[in-house]
ROKOL-127160 format. One line per 5 residues: number of its first residue (from 0); for each residue z, y, x of C-alpha. Coordinates in nm, 2 decimals. Last residue first. Layout:
BEGIN
NUM> Z Y X; ...;
This chain:
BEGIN
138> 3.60 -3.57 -4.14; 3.22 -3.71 -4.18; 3.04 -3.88 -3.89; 2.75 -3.71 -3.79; 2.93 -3.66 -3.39;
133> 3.26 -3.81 -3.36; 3.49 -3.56 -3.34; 3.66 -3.55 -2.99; 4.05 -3.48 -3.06; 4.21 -3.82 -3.00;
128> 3.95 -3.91 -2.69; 4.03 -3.54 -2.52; 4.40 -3.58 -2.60; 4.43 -3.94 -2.38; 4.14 -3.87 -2.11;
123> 4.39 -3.55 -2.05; 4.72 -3.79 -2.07; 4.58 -4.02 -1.87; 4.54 -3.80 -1.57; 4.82 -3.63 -1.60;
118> 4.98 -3.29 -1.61; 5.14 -3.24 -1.31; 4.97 -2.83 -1.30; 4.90 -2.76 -1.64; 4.70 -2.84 -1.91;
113> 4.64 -2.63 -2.20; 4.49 -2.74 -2.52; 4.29 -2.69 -2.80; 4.16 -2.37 -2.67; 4.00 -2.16 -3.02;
108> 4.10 -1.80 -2.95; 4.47 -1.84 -3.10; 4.46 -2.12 -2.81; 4.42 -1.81 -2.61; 4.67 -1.61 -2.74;
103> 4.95 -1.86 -2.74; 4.88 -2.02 -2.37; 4.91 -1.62 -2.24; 5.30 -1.63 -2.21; 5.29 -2.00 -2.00;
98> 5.05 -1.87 -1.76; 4.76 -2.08 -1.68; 4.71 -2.22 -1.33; 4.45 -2.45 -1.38; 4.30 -2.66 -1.66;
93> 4.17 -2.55 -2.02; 4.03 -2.71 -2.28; 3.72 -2.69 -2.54; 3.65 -2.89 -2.79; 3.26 -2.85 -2.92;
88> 3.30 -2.80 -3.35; 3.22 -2.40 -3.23; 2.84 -2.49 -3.11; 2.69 -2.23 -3.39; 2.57 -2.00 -3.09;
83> 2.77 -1.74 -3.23; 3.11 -1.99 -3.22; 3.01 -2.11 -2.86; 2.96 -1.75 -2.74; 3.33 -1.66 -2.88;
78> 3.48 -1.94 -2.71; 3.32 -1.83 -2.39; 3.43 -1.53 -2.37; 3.75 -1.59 -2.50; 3.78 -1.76 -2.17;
73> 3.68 -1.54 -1.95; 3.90 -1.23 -1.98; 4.23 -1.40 -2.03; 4.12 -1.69 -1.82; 4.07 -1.45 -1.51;
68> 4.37 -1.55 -1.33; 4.17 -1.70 -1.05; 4.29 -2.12 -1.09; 4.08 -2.15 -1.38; 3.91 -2.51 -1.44;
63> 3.72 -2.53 -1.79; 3.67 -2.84 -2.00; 3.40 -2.82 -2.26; 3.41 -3.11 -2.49; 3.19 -3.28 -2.70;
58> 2.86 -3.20 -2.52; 2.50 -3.17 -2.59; 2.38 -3.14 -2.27; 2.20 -2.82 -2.37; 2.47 -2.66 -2.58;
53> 2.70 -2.72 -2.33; 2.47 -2.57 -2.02; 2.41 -2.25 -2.24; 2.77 -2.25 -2.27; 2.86 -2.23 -1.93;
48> 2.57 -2.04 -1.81; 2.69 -1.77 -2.06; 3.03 -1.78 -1.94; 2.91 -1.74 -1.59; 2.98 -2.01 -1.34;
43> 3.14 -1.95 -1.00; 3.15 -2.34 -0.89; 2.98 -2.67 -0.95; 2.87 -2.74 -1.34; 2.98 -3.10 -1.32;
38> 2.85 -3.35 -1.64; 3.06 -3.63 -1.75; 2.95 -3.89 -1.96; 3.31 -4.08 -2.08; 3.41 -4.41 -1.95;
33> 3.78 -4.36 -1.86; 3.62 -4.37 -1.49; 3.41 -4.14 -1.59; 3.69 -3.87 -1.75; 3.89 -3.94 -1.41;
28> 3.60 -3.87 -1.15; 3.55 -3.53 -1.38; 3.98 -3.47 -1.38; 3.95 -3.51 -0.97; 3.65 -3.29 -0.95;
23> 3.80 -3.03 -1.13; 4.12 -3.04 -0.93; 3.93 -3.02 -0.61; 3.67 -2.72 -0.76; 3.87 -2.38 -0.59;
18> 3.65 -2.12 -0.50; 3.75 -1.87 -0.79; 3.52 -1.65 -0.84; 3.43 -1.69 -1.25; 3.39 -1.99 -1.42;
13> 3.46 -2.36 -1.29; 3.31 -2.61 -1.55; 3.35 -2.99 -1.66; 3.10 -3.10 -1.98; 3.23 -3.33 -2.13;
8> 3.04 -3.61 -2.37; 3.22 -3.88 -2.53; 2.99 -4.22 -2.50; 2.82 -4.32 -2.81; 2.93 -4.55 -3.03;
3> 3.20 -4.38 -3.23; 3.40 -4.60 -3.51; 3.38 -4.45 -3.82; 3.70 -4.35 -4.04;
């Protein structure tokens, strides 16, 4: 297996209303610290800008901060864009206040994983290094 010499691209966003961007900026300050390129989207993002902004950065990994409830509606949304736009190799998870009984469903819609409030810091950078792909390197 190849060794990956760029830096891991994420791309941190907070869709929908909710007003809330603490916990995002915590994981974004942690991702750089760990040494990966982190771009911030700010608040209230549409799905679309969301994945417009992925495709354009080129990102590995899409990590999305719900705290509104909307992440049954939102998320697949996005998902689904990033399949159509051909960008469905880009990881995506999930932070915020996720519901254990909808985890199933929308990691059946392409969310590699769930974190939780207490999950830590390490053990984010930890599942987003394991499960990047590097990029033009062969599986």
């Amino acid at each position: 297996m190849s060794e990956r010499t760029s830096p891991i691209r994420v791309l941190v966003a907070k869709p929908g209303l909710d007003g809330h961007d603490r916990g995002a900026k915590v994981i974004a300050r942690a991702l750089r610290d760990a040494g990966m390129e982190v771009i911030y989207t700010g608040l209230r993002q549409t799905p679309e800008m969301i994945v417009n902004a992925a495709i354009q950065e080129d990102v590995d990994c899409v990590g999305l901060s719900i705290l509104s409830g909307a992440h049954n509606a939102i998320v697949p949304r996005i998902t689904a864009m990033l399949r159509e736009q051909g960008a469905g190799d880009i990881l995506v998870v999930l932070g915020g206040t996720i519901p254990e009984q909808d985890a199933e469903a929308l990691k059946g819609q392409g969310v590699a994983a769930i974190f939780g409030p207490g999950t830590s810091l390490e053990a984010v950078v930890r599942f987003i290094r394991e499960n990047v792909k590097a990029k033009g390197v062969g599986v």
